[in-house]
N, C-alpha and C positions, 0 to 999 in steps of 0.2 A: 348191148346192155344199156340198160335206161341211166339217169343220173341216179335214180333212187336206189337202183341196186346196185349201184358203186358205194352208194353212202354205208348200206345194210353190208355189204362186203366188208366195206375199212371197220368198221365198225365191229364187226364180227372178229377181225382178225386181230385188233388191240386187244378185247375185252380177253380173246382167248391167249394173248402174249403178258396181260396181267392176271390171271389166272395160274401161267404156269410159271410165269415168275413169284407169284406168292406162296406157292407149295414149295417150286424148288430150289429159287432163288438160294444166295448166301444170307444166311444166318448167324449172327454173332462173328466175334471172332476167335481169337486163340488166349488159353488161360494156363496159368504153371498153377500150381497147388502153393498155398501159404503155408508152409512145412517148418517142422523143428523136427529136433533128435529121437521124440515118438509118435509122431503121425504127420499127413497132410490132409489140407480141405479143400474143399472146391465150392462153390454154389453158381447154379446154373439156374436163369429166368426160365420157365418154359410158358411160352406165348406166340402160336400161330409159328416154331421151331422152338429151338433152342438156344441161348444167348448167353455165355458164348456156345462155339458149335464147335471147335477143336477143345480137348484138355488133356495138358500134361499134368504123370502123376511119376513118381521112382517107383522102380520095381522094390518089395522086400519090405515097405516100408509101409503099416496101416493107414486106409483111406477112407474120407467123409467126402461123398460127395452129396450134396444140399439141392436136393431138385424147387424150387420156388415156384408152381404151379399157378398159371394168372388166366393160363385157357379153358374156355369153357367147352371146348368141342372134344363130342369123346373118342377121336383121333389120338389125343397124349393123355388119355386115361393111363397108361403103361407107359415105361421106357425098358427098353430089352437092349442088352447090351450084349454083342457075339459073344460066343464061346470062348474062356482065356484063362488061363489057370492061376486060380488065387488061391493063397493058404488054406482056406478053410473050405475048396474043394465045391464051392456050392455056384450057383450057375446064378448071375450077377442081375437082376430084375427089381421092378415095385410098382405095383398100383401108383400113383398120385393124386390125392382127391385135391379139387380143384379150391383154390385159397388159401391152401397147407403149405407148408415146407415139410419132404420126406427127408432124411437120410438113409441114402444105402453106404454100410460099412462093409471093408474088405481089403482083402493085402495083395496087389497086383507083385506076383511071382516071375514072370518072363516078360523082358522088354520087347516090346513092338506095336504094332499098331491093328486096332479093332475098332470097328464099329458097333454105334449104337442107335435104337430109332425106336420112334413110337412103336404102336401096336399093329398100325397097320402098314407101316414101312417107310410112312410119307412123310415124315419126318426125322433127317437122320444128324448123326453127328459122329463125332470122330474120337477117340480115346488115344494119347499115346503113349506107352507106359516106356520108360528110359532108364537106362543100368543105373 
């Protein structure tokens, strides 16, 4: 192999190691909810992930969580949170137009832990609801 395609190889092999650390790299970190006696909140940056990318919320207890949209890629036009039983029985999602702050409200019912991700998957994060 020549010197030039050693270069074209190293080369090929970073851009593809920063690539897959930019999709899937770590993302923010972990958040409790700023809670009183009737509700908690949350707000989460979304920009090329989500920041932070763990959050605790109590089970039983109504929740805002504040999505703050900065990306423009229509990758996190959505956030889809798995399936998990909240009071009001409805299945936990939003558009986010890009600039906005959305809230989605909702009373997380059973402690444990779900996932949640953009629309196309590539961007995920972690929900964990606690007694």
């Amino acid at each position: 192999m020549t010197s030039t395609g050693i270069i074209v190889l190293i080369g090929s092999i970073i851009t593809s190691l920063v690539i897959l650390y930019y999709f899937f790299g770590p993302k923010g970190g972990v958040a409790s909810a700023q809670t009183n006696t009737h509700h908690q909140r949350l707000t989460v940056v979304v920009d090329s992930g989500y920041s932070p990318s763990q959050l605790q919320l109590k089970a039983n207890l109504p929740a805002e969580i504040i999505f703050d949209r900065r990306d423009h890629g229509e990758c996190t036009d959505w956030v889809i949170f798995d399936r998990f039983p909240t009071k009001e029985g409805k299945e936990v999602k939003s558009y986010l137009p890009v600039g906005q702050k959305t809230t989605i409200s909702f009373t997380p019912t059973t402690p444990g832990s779900y996932g949640f991700a953009c629309g196309m998957g590539m961007n995920k994060g972690k929900l964990i609801i606690n007694a």
